[in-house]
Legacy VTK file of the C-alpha trace (Angstrom):
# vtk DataFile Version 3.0
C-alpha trace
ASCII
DATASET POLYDATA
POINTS 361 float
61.543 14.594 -51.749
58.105 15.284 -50.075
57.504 14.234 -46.643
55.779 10.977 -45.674
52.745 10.434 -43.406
51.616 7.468 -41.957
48.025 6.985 -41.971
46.653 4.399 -39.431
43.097 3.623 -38.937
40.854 0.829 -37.995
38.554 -0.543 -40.584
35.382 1.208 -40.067
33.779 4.195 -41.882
33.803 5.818 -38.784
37.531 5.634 -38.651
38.013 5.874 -42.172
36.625 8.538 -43.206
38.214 11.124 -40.911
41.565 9.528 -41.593
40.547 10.052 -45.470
39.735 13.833 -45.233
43.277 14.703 -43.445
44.653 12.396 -45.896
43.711 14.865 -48.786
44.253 17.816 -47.063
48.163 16.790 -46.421
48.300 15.812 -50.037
47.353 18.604 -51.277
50.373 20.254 -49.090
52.630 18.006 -51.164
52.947 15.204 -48.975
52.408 11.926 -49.197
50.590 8.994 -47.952
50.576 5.771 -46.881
47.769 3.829 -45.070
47.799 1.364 -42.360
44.322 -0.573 -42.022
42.924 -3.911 -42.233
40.804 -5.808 -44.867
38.002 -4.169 -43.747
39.369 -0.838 -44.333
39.908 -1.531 -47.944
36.087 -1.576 -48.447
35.970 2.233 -47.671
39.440 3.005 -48.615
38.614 2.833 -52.723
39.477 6.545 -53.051
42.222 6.793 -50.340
44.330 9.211 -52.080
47.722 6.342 -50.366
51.160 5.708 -52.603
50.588 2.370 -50.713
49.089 0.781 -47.873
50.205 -1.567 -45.524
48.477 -4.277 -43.597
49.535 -5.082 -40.089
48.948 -7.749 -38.214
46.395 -6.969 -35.723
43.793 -8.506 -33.397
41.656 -7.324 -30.074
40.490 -9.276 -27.192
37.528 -8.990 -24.749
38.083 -8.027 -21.544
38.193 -11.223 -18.884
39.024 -13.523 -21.548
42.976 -14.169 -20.508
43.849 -16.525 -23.578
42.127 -14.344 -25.999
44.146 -11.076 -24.970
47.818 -13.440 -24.360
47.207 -14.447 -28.443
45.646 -10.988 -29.537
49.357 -9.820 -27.824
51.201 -12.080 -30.001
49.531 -10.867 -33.282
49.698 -7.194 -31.705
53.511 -7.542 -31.299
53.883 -9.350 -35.217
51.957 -6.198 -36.113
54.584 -3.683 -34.292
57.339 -5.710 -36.197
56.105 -5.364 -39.227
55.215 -1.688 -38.686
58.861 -1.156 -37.804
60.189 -2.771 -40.825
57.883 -0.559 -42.919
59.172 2.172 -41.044
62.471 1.804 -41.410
62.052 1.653 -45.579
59.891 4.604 -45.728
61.369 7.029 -43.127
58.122 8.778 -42.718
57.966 11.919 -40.445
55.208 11.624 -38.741
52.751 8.567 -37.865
49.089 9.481 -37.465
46.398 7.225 -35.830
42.247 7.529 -35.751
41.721 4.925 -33.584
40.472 1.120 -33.658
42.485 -1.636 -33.192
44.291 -2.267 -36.623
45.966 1.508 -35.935
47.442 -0.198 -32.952
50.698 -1.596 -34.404
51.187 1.288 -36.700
51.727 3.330 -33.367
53.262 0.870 -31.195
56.295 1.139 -33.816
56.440 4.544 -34.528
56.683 4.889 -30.005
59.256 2.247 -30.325
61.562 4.072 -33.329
60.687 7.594 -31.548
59.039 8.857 -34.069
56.455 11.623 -33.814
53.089 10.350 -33.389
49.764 12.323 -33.168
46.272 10.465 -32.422
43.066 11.486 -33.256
39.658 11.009 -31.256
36.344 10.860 -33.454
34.240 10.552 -30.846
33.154 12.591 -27.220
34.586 9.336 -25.551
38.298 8.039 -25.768
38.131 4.504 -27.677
40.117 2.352 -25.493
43.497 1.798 -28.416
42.914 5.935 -27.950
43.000 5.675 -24.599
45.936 3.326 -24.139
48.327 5.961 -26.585
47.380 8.947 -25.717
49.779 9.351 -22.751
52.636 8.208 -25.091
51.949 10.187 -27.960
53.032 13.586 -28.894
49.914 15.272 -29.673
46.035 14.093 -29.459
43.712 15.753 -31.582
39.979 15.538 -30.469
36.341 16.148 -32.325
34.395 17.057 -29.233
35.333 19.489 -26.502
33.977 17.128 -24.081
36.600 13.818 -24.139
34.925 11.524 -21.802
37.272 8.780 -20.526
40.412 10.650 -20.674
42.846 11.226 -17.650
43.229 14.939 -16.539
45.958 15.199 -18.372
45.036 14.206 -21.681
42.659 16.509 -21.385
44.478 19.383 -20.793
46.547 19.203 -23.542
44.296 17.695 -26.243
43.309 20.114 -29.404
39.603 20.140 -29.979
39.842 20.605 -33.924
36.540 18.826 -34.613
35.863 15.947 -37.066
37.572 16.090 -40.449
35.172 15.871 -43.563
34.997 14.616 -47.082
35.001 18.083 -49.447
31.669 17.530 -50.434
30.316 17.582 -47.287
32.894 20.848 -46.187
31.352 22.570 -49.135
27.766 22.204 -47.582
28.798 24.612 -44.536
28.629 27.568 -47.123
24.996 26.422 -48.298
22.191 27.838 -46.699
19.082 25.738 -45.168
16.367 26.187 -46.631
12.877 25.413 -44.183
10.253 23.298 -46.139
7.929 24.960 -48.343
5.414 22.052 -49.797
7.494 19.034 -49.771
8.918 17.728 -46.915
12.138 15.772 -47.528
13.571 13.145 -44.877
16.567 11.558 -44.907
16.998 8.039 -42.874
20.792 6.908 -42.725
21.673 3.665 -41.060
24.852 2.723 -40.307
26.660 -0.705 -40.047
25.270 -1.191 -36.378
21.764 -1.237 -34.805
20.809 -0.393 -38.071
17.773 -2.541 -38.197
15.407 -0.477 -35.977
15.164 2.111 -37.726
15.083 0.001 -41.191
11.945 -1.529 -39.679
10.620 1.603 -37.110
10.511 4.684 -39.135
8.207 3.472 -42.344
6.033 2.499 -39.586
6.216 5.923 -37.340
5.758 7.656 -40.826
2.891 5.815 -41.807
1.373 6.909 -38.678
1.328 10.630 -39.299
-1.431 12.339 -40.423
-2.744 12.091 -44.303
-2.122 15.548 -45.650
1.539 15.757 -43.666
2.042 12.092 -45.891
1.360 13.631 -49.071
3.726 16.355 -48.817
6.910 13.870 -47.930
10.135 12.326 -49.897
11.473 9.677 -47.571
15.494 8.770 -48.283
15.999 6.036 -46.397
19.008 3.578 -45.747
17.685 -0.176 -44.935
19.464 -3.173 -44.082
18.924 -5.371 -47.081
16.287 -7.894 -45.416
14.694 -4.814 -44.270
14.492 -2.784 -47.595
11.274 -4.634 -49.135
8.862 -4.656 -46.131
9.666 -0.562 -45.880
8.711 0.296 -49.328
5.307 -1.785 -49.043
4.684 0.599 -45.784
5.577 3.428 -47.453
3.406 2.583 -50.696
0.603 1.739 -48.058
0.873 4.699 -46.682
0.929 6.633 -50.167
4.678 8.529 -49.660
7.478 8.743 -51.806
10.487 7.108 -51.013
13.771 5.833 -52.023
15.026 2.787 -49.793
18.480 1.785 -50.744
21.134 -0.400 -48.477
23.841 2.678 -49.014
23.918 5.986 -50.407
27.498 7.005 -51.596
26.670 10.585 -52.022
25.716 11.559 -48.941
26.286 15.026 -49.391
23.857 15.331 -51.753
21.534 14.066 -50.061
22.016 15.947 -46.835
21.954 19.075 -49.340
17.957 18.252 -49.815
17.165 17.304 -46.311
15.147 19.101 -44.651
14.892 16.366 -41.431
17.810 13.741 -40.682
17.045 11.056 -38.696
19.936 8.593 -37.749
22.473 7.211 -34.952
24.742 9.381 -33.617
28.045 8.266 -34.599
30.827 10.707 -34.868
30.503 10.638 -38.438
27.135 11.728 -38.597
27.282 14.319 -35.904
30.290 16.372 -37.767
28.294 16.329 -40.873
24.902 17.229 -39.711
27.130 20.196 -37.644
28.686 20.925 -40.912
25.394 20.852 -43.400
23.507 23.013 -40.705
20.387 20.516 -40.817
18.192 19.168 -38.353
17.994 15.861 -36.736
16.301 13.378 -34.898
19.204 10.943 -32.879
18.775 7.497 -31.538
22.029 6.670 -29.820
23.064 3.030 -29.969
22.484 1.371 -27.165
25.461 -1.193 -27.122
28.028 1.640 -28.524
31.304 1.026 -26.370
31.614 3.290 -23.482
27.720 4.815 -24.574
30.009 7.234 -27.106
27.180 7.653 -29.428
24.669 9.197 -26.433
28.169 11.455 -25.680
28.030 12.468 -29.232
24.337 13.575 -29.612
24.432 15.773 -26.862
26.766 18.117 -28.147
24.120 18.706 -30.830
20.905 18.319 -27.961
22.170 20.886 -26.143
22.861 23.517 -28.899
19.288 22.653 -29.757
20.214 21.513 -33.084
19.241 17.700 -32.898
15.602 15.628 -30.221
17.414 12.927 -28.974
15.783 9.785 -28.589
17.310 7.073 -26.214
16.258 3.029 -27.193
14.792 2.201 -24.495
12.066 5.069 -24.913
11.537 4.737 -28.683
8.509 3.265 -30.005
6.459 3.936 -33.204
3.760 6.515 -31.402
6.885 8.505 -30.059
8.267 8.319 -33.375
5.421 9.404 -35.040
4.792 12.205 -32.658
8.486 13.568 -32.731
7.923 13.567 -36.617
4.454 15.379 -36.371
5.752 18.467 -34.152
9.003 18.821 -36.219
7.665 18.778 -39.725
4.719 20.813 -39.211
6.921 23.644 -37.357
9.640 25.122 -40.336
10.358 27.782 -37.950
11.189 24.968 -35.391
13.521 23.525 -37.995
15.241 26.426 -39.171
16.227 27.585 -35.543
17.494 23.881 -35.225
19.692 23.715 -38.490
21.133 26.887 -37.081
21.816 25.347 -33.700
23.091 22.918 -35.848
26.053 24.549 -37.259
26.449 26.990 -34.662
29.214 23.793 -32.916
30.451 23.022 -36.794
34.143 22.866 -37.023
34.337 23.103 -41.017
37.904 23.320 -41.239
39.119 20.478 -38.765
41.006 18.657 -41.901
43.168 21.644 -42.388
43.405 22.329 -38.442
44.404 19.260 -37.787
46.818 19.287 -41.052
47.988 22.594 -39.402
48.541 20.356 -35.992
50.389 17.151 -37.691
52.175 19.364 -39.549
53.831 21.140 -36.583
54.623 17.565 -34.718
56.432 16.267 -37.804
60.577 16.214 -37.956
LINES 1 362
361 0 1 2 3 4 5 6 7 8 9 10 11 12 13 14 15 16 17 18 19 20 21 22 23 24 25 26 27 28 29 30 31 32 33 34 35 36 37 38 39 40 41 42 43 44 45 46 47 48 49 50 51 52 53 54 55 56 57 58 59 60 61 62 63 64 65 66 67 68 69 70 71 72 73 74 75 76 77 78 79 80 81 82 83 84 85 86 87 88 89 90 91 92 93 94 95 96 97 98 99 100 101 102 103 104 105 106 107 108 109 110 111 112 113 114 115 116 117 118 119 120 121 122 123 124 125 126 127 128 129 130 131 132 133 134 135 136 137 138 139 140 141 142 143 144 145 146 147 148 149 150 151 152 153 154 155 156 157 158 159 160 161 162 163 164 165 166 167 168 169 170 171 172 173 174 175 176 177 178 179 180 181 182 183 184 185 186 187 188 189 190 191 192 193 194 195 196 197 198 199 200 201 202 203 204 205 206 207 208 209 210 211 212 213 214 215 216 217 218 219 220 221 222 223 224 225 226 227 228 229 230 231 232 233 234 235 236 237 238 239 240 241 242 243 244 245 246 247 248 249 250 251 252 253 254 255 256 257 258 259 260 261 262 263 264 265 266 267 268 269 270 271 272 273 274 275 276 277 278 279 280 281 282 283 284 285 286 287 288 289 290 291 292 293 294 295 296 297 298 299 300 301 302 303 304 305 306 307 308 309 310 311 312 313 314 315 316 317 318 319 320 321 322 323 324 325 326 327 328 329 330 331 332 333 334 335 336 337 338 339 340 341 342 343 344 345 346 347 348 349 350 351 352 353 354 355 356 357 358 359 360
């Protein structure tokens, strides 16, 4: 019989996503899958290519709050339990985690059985369930070749393999960008956090821009759903094109026609704006644990592919002005999308395939 992988990620896109794209790859090797999440990992796990998925018991606990970590244990240690029960009926040879709490338990048994265990860190910061293995596992795989947060000797011997990707967004390495002509195409993603000030602060930074610059633009935008109505009626105000929508499930295709991204800079996004070679504008989240997302964007800053633009300094004129100097400069852009992908690592599914391959009994 094929071998068996354990898949283990908390139940965010962030985590997901990653943890889907290895997934694949390792299926298409002939093995197979099985994924340990939580219910909120089943929203974005709808094409998780799993023979079946498990759900462990898991909870997490501020720090300082004494009674909330002693019962967050208890359901921690039901978790491991279960995991090991699991474990014991499907043999599998080799237990990967991405991180977040709900991959907790899944790892916790496989250290407990001896099994071989490989982590993998999304982000330029260690995430603290990250942080708390990666001394105890066998391997630690990591996106960024900074890894803030990490002891000396994590460091030393973690693989920098990148982010894995979704195929579709893989394939848009291999497509050329293309600098604006006549229209101008934007492309506004949100995210599940902070998304709300950019639902509510770029119509208004766009609006601001000059007339001719206006008439010229195609504004793809991601809005929080209370947000979505009030940004149309400032971009039909302001005469531009637009499509608001809460979520768009083919990103790919949409990064393939942007000419401008602006968005957070969660893992996730950095890896595929490395990967599609385009240009961005980054507003780190403020509250992101550990800063991570301010981590993440500078890997992109400082190979000039991405402006950076921290919270506390945003405001609709320095939107508008960022906006103004990029889109009227396609030279500017093009040496950006090249900066861009110049610190792309296309291939981290199959690297990091390669790397869970070799830890596996």
């Amino acid at each position: 019989m094929s071998k068996l992988a354990v898949v283990a990620a908390g139940g965010t896109g962030g985590h997901l996503f990653p943890a889907q794209a290895l997934a694949e790859a390792l299926a298409a090797r002939g093995w197979r899958i099985v994924l340990a999440t939580d219910e909120r990992g089943a929203l974005y796990a709808d094409k998780f290519p799993a023979d079946e998925r498990l759900a462990l018991s898991a909870a997490t606990a501020k720090a300082g709050d004494p009674i909330g970590m002693i019962k967050a244990g208890v359901v921690v240690a039901q978790g491991v339990m279960q995991a090991r029960a699991a474990f014991n009926r499907l043999n599998p040879a080799v237990v990967v985690g991405f991180g977040g709490y709900p991959a907790l338990p899944a790892l916790l048994g496989a250290l407990t059985q001896k099994r071989p265990t490989v982590i993998h860190e999304q982000n330029a910061v260690l995430g603290r369930v990250n942080r708390f293995l990666a001394p105890r596992v066998n391997e630690v795989a990591c996106a960024f070749p900074t890894l803030q947060m990490a002891k000396p000797a994590v460091k030393a011997r973690a693989h920098v393999v990148g982010n894995p990707v979704r195929p579709p967004v893989r394939a848009l390495y291999d497509v050329p960008y293309i600098p604006p002509e006549v229209q101008l195409r934007i492309l506004v993603t949100g995210g599940s956090q902070g998304a709300r000030l950019l639902s509510e602060l770029i119509p208004e930074a766009v609006a601001k821009l000059p007339e001719d610059l206006r008439g010229r633009l195609k504004v793809f935008q991601q809005a929080r759903a209370e947000s979505m109505e009030g940004a149309r009626k400032i971009y039909r105000n302001a005469m531009v094109d637009c499509e608001v929508a809460p979520f768009f499930r083919d990103m790919a295709g949409y990064l393939r026609q942007a000419h401008l991204v602006i968005g957070r800079s969660g893992a996730s996004t950095c890896t595929e704006l490395a990967v599609a070679g385009r240009p961005s504008i980054l507003v780190p989240l403020k509250i992101a644990a550990d800063d991570h997302q301010r981590f993440n964007a500078k890997l992109l800053e400082e190979a000039g592919g991405a402006a950076v633009c921290l919270e506390d300094e945003l405001t609709v004129d320095a939107m508008a002005g960022a906006l103004n100097a990029l889109l009227k400069d396609p030279n500017r852009l093009a040496r950006m999308a090249a900066g861009a992908r110049s610190v792309a690592k296309p291939d981290a599914a199959e690297d990091l395939a390669d790397l869970v391959e070799r830890t596996a009994r």
